[in-house]
mmCIF file as Biopython writes it, N, C-alpha, C and O atoms, coordinates in Angstrom:
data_model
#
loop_
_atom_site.group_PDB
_atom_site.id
_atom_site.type_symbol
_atom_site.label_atom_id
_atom_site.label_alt_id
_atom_site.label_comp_id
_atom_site.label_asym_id
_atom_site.label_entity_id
_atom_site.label_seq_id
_atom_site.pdbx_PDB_ins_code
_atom_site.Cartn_x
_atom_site.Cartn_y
_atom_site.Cartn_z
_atom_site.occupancy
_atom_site.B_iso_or_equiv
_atom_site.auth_seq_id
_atom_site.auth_asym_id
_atom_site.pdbx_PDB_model_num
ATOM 1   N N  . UNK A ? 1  ? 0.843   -1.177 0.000   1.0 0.0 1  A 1 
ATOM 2   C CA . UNK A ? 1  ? 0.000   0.000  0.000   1.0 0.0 1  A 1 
ATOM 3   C C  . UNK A ? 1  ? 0.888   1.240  0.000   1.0 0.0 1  A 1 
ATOM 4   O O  . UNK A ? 1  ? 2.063   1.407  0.326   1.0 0.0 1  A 1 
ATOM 5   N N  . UNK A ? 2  ? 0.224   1.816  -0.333  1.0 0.0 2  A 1 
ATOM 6   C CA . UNK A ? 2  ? 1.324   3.453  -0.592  1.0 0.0 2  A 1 
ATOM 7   C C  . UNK A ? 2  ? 1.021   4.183  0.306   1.0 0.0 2  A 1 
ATOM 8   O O  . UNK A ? 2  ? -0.065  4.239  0.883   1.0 0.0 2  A 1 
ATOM 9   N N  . UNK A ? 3  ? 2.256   4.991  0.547   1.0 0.0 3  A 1 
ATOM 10  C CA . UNK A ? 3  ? 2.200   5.791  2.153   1.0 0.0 3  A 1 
ATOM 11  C C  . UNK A ? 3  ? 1.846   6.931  1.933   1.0 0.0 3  A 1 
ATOM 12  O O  . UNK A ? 3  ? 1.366   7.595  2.852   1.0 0.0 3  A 1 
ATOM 13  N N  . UNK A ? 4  ? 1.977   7.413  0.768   1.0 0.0 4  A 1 
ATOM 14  C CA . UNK A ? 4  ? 1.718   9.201  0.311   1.0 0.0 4  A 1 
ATOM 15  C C  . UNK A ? 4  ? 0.464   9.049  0.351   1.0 0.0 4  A 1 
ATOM 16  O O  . UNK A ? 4  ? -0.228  8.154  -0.135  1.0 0.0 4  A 1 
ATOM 17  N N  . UNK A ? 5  ? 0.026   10.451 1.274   1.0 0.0 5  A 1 
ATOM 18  C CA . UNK A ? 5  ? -1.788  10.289 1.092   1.0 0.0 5  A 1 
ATOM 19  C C  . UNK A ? 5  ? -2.033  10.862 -0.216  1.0 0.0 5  A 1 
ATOM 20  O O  . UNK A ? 5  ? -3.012  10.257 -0.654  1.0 0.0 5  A 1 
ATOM 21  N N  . UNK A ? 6  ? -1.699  11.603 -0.948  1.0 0.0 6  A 1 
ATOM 22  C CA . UNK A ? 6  ? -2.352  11.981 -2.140  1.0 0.0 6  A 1 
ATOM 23  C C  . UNK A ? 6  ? -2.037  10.642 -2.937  1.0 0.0 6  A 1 
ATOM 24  O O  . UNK A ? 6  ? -2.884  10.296 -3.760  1.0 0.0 6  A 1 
ATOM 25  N N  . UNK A ? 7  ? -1.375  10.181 -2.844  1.0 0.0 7  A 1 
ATOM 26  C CA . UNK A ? 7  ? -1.608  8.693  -3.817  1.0 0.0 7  A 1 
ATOM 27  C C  . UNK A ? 7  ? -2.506  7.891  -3.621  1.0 0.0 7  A 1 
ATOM 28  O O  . UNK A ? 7  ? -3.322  7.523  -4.467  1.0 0.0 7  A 1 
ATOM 29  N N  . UNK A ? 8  ? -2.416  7.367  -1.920  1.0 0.0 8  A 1 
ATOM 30  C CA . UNK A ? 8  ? -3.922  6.887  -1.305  1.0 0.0 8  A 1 
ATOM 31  C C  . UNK A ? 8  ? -5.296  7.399  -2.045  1.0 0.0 8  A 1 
ATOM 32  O O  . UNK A ? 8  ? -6.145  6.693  -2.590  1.0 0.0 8  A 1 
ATOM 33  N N  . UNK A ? 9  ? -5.277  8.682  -1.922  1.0 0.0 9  A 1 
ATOM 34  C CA . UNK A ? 9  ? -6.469  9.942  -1.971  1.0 0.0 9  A 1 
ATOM 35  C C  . UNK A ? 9  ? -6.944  9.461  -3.388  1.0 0.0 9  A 1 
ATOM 36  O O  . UNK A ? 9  ? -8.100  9.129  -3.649  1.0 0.0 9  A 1 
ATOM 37  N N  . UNK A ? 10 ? -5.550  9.475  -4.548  1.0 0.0 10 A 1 
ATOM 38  C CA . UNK A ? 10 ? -6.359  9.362  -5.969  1.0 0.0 10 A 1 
ATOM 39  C C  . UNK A ? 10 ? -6.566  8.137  -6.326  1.0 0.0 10 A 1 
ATOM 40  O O  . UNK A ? 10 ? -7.333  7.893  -7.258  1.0 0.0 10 A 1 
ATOM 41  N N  . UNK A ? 11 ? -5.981  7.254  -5.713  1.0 0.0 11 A 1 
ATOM 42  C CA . UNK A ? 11 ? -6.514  5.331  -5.853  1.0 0.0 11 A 1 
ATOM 43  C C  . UNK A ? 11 ? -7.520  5.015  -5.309  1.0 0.0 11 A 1 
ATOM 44  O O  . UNK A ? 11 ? -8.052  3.964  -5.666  1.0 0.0 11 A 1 
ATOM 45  N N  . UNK A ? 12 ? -8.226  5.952  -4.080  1.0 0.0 12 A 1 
ATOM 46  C CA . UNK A ? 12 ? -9.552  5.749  -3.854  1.0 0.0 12 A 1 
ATOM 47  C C  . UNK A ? 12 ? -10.887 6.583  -4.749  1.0 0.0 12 A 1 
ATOM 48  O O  . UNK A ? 12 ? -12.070 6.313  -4.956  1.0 0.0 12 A 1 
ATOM 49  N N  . UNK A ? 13 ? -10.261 7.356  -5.005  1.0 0.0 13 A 1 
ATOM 50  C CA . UNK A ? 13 ? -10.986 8.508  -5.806  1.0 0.0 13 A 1 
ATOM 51  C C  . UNK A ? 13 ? -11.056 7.978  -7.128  1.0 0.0 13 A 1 
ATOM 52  O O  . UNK A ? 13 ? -11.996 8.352  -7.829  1.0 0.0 13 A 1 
ATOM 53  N N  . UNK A ? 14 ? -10.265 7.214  -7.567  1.0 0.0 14 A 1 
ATOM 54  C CA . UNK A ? 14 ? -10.407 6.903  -9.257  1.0 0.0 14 A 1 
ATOM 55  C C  . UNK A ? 14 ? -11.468 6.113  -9.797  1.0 0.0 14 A 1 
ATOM 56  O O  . UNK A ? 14 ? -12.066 6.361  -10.844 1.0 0.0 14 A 1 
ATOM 57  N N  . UNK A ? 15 ? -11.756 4.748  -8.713  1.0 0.0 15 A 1 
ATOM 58  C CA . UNK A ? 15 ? -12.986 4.369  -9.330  1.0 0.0 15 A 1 
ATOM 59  C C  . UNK A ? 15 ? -14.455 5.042  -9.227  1.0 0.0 15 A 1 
ATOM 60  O O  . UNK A ? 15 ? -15.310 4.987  -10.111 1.0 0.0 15 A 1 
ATOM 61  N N  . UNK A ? 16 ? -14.573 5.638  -8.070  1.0 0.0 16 A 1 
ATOM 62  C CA . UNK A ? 16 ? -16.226 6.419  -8.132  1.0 0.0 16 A 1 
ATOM 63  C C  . UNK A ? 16 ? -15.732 7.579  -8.966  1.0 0.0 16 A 1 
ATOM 64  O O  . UNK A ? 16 ? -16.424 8.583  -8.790  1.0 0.0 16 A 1 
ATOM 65  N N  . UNK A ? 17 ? -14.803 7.727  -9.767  1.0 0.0 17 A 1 
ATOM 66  C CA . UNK A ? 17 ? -14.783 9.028  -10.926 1.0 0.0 17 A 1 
ATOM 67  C C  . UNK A ? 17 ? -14.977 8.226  -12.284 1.0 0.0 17 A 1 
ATOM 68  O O  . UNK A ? 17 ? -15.881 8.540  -13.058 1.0 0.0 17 A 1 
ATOM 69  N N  . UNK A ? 18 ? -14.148 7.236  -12.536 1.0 0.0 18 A 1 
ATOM 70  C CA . UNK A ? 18 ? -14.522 6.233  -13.856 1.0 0.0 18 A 1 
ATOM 71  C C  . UNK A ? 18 ? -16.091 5.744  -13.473 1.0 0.0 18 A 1 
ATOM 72  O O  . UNK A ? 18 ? -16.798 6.073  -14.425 1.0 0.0 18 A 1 
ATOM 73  N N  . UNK A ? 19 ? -16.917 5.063  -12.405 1.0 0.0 19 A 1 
ATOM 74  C CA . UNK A ? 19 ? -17.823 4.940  -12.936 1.0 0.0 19 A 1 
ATOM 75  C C  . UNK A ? 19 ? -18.798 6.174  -13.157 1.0 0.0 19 A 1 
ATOM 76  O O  . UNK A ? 19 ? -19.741 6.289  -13.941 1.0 0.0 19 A 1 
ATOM 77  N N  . UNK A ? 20 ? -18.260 7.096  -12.187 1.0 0.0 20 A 1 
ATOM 78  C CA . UNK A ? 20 ? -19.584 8.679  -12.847 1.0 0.0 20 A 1 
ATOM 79  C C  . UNK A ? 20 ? -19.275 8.689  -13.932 1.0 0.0 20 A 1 
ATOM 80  O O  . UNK A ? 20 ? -20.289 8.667  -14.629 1.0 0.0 20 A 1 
ATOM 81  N N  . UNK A ? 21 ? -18.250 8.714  -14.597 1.0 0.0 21 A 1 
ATOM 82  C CA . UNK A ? 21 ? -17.877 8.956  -16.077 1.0 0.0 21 A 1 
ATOM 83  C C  . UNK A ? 21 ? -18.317 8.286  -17.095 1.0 0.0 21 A 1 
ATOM 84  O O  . UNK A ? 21 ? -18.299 8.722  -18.246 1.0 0.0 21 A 1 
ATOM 85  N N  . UNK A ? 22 ? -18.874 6.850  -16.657 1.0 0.0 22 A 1 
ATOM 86  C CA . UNK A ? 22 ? -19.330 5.779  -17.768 1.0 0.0 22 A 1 
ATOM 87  C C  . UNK A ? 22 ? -20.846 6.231  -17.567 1.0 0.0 22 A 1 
ATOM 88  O O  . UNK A ? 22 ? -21.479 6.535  -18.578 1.0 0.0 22 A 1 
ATOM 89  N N  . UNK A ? 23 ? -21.468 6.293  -16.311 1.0 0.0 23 A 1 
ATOM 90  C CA . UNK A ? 23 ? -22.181 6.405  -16.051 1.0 0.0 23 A 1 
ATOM 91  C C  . UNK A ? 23 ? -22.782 7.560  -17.241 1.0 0.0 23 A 1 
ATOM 92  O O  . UNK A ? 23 ? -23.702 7.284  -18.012 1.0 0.0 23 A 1 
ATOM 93  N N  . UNK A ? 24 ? -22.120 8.791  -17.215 1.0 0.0 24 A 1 
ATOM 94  C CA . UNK A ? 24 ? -22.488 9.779  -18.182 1.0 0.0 24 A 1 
ATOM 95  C C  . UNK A ? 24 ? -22.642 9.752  -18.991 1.0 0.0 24 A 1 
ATOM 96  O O  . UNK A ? 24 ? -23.603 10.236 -19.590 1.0 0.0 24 A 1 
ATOM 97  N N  . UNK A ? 25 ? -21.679 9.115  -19.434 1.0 0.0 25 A 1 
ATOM 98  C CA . UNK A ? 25 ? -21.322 8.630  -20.913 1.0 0.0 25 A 1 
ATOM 99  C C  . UNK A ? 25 ? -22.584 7.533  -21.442 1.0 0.0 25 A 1 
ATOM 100 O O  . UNK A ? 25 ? -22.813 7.422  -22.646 1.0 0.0 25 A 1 
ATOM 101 N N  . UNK A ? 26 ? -23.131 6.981  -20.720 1.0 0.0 26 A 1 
ATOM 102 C CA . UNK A ? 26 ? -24.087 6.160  -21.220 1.0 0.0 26 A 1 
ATOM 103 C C  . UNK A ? 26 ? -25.339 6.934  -21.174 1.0 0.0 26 A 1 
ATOM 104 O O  . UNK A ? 26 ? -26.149 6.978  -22.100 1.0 0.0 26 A 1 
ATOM 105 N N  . UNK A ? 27 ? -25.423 7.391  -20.329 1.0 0.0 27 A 1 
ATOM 106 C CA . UNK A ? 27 ? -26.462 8.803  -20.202 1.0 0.0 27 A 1 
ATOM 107 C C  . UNK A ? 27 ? -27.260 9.683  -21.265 1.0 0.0 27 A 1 
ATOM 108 O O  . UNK A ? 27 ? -28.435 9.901  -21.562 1.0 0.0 27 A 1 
ATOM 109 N N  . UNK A ? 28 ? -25.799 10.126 -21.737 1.0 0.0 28 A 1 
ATOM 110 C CA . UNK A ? 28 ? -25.843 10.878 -22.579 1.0 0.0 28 A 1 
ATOM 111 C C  . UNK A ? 28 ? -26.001 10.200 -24.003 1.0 0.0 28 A 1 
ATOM 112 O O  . UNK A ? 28 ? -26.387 10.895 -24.944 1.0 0.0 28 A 1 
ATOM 113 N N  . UNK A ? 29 ? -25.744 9.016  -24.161 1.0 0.0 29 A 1 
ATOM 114 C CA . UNK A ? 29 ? -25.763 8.391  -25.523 1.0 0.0 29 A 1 
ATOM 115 C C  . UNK A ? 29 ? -27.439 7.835  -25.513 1.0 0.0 29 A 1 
ATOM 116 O O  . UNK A ? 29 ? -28.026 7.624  -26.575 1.0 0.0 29 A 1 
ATOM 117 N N  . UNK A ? 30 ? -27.937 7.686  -24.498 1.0 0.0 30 A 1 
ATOM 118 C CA . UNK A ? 30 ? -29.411 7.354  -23.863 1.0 0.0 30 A 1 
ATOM 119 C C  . UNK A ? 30 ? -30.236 8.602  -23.994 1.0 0.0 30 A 1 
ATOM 120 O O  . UNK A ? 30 ? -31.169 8.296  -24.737 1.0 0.0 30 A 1 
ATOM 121 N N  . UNK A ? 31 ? -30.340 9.777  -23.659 1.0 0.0 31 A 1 
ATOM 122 C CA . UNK A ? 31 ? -30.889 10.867 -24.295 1.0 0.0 31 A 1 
ATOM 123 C C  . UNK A ? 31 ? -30.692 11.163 -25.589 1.0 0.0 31 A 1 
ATOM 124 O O  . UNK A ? 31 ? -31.704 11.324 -26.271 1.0 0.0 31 A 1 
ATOM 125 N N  . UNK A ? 32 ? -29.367 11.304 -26.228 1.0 0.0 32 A 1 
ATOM 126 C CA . UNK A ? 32 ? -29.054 11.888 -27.651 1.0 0.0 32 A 1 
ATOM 127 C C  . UNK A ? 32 ? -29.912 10.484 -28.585 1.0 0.0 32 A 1 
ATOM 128 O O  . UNK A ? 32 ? -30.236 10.592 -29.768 1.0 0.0 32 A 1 
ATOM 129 N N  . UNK A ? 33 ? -30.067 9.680  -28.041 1.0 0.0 33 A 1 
ATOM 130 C CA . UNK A ? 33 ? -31.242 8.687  -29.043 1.0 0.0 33 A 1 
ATOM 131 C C  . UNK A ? 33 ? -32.339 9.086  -29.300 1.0 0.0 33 A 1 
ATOM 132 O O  . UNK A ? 33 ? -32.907 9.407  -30.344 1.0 0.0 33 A 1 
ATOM 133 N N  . UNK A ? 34 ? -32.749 9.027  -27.747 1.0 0.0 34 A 1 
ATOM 134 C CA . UNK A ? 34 ? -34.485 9.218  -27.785 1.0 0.0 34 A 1 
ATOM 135 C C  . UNK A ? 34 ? -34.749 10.838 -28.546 1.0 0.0 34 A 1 
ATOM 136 O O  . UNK A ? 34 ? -35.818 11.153 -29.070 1.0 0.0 34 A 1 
ATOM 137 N N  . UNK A ? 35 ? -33.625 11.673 -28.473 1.0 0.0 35 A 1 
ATOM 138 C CA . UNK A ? 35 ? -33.931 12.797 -29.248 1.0 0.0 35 A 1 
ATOM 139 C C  . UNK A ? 35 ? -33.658 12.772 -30.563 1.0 0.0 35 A 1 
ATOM 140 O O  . UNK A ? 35 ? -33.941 13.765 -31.232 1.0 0.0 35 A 1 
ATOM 141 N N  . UNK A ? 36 ? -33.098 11.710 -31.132 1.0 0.0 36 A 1 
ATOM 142 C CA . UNK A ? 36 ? -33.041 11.111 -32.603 1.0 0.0 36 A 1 
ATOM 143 C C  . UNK A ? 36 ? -34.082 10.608 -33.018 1.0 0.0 36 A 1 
ATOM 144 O O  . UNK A ? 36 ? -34.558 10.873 -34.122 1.0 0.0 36 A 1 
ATOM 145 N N  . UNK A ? 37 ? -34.662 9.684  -32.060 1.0 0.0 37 A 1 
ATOM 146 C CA . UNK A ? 37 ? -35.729 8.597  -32.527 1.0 0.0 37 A 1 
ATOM 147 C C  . UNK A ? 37 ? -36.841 9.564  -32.376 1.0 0.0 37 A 1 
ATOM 148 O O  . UNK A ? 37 ? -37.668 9.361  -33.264 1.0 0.0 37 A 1 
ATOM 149 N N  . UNK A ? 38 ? -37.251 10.750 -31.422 1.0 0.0 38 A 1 
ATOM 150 C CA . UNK A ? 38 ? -38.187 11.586 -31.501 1.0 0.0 38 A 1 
ATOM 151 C C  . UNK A ? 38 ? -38.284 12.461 -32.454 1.0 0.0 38 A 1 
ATOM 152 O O  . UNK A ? 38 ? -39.370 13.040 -32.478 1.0 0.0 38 A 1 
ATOM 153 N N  . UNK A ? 39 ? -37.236 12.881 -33.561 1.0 0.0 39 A 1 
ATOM 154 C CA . UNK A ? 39 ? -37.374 13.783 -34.229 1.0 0.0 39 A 1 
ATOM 155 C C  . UNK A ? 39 ? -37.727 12.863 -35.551 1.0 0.0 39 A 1 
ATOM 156 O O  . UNK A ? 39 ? -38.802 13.150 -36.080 1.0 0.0 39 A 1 
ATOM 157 N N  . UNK A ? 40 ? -37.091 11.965 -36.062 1.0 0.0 40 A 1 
ATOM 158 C CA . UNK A ? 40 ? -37.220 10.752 -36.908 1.0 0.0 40 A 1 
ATOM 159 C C  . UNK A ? 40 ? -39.052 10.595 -36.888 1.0 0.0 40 A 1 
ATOM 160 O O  . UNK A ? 40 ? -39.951 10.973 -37.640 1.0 0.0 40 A 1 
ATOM 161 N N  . UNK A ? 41 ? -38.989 9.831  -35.602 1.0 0.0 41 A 1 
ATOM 162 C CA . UNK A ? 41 ? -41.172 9.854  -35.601 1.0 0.0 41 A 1 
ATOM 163 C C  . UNK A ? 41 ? -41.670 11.127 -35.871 1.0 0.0 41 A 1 
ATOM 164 O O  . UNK A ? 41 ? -42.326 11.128 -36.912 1.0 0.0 41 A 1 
ATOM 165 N N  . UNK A ? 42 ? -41.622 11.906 -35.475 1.0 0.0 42 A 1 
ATOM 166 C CA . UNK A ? 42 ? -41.917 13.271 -35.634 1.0 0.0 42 A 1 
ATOM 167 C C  . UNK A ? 42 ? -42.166 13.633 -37.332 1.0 0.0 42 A 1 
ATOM 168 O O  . UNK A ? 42 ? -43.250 13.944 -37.825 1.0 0.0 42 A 1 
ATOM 169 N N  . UNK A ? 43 ? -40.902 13.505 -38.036 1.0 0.0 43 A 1 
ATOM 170 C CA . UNK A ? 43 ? -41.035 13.259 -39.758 1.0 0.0 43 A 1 
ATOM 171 C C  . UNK A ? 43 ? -41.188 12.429 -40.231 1.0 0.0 43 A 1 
ATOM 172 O O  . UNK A ? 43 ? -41.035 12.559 -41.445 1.0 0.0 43 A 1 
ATOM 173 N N  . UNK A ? 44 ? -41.551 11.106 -39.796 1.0 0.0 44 A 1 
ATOM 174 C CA . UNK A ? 44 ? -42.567 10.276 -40.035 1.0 0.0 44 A 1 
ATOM 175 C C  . UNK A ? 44 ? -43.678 10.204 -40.071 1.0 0.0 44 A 1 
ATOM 176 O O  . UNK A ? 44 ? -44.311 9.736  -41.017 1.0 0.0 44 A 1 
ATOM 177 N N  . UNK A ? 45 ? -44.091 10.599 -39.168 1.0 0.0 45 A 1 
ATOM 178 C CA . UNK A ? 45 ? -45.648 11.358 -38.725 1.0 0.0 45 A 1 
ATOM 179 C C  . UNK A ? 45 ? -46.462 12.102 -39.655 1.0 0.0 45 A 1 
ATOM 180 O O  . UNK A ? 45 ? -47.576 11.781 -40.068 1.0 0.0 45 A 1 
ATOM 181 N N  . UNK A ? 46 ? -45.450 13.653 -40.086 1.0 0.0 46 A 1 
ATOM 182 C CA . UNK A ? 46 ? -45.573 14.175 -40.519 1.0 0.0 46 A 1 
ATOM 183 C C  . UNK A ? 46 ? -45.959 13.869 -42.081 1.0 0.0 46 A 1 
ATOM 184 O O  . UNK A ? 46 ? -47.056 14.262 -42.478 1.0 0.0 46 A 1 
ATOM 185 N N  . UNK A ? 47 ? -45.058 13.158 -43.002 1.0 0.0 47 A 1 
ATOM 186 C CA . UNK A ? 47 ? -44.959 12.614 -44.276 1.0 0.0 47 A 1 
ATOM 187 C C  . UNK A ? 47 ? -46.653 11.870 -44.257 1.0 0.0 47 A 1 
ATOM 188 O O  . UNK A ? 47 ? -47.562 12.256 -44.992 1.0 0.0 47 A 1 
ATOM 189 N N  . UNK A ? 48 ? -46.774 10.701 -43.200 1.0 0.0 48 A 1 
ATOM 190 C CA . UNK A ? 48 ? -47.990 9.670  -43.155 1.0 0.0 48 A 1 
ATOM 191 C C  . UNK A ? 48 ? -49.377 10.978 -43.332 1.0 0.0 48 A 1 
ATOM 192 O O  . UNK A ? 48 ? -50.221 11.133 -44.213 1.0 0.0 48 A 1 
ATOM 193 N N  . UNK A ? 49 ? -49.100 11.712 -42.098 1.0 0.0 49 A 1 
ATOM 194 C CA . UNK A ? 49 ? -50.212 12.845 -42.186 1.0 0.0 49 A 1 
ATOM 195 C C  . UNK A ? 49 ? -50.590 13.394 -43.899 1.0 0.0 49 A 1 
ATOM 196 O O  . UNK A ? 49 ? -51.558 13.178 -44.628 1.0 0.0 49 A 1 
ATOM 197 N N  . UNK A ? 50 ? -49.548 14.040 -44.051 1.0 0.0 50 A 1 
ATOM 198 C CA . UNK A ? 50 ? -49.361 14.191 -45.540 1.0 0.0 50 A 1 
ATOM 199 C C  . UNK A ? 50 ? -50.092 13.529 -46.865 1.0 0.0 50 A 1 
ATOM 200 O O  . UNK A ? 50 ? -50.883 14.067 -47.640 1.0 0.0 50 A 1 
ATOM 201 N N  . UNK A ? 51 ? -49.543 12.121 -46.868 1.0 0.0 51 A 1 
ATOM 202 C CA . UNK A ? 51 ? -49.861 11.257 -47.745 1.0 0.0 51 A 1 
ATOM 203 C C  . UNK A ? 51 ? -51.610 10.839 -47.360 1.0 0.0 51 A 1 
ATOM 204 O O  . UNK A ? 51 ? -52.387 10.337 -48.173 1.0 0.0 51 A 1 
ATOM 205 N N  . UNK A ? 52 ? -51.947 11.207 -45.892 1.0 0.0 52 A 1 
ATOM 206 C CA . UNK A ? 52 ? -53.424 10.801 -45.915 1.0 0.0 52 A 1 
ATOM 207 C C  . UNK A ? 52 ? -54.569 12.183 -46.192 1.0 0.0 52 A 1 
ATOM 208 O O  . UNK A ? 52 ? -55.795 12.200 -46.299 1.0 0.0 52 A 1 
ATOM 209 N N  . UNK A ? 53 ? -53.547 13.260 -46.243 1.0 0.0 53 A 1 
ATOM 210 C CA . UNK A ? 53 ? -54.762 14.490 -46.427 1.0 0.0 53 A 1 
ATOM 211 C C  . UNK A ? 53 ? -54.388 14.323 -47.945 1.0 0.0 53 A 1 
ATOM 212 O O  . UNK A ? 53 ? -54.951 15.276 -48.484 1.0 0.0 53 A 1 
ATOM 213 N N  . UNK A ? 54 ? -53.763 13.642 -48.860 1.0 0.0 54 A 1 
ATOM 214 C CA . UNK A ? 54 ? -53.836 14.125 -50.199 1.0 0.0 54 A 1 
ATOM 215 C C  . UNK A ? 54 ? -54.656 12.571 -50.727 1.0 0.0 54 A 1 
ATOM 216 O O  . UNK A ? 54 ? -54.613 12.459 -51.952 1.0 0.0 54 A 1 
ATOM 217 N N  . UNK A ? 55 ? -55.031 11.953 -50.352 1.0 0.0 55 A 1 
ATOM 218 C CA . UNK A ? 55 ? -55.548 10.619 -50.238 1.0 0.0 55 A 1 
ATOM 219 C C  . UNK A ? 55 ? -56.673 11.266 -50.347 1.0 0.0 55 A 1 
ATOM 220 O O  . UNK A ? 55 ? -57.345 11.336 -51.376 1.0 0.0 55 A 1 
ATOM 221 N N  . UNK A ? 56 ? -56.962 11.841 -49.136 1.0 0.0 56 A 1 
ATOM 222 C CA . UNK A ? 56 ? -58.560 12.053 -48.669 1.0 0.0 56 A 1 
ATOM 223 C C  . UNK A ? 56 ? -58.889 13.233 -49.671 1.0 0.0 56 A 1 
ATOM 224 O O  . UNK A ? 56 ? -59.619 12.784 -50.554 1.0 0.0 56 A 1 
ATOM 225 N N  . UNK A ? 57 ? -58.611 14.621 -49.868 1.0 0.0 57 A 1 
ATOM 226 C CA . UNK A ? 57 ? -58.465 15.345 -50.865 1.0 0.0 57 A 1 
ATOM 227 C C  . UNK A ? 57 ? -58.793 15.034 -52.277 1.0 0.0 57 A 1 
ATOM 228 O O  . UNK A ? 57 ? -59.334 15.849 -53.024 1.0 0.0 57 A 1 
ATOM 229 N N  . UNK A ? 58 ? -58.363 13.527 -52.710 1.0 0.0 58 A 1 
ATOM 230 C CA . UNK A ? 58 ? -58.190 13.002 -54.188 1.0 0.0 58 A 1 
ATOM 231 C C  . UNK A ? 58 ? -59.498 12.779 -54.028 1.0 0.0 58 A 1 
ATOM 232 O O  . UNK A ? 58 ? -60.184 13.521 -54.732 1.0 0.0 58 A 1 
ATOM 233 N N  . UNK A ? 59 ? -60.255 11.831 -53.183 1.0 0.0 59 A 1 
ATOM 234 C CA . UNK A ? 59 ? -61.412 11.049 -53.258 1.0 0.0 59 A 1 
ATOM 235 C C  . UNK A ? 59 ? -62.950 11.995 -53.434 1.0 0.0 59 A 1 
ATOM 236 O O  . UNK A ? 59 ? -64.101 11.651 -53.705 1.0 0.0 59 A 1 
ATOM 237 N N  . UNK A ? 60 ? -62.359 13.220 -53.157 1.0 0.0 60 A 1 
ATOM 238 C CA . UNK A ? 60 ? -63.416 14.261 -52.619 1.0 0.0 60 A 1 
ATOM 239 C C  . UNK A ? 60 ? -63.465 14.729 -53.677 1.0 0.0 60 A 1 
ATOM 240 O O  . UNK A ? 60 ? -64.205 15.688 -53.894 1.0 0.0 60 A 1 
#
């Protein structure tokens, strides 16, 4: 074991900093989706809407 406390200090400190860090990191790749996949449905939506008012429009 190492006698320097700041060495102590950052060998205890390193793992609850790597996992906040993964932690984030997954976080953030977990929001930046759902705000992909929400904008994606969103112009999906939009197009379907589209294609059914010119549908309905034709028949009329």
């Amino acid at each position: 074991m190492l006698e320097n406390f700041w060495a102590n200090a950052a060998y205890s400190l390193a793992p609850t900093i790597l996992v906040g860090l993964i932690f984030w990191f997954v976080m953030r790749a977990i929001v930046r989706a759902d705000r992909t996949e929400r904008k994606v449905y969103a112009e999906i939506e939009l197009e379907e809407r589209a294609k059914f008012e010119a549908e309905r429009a034709a028949q009329q």
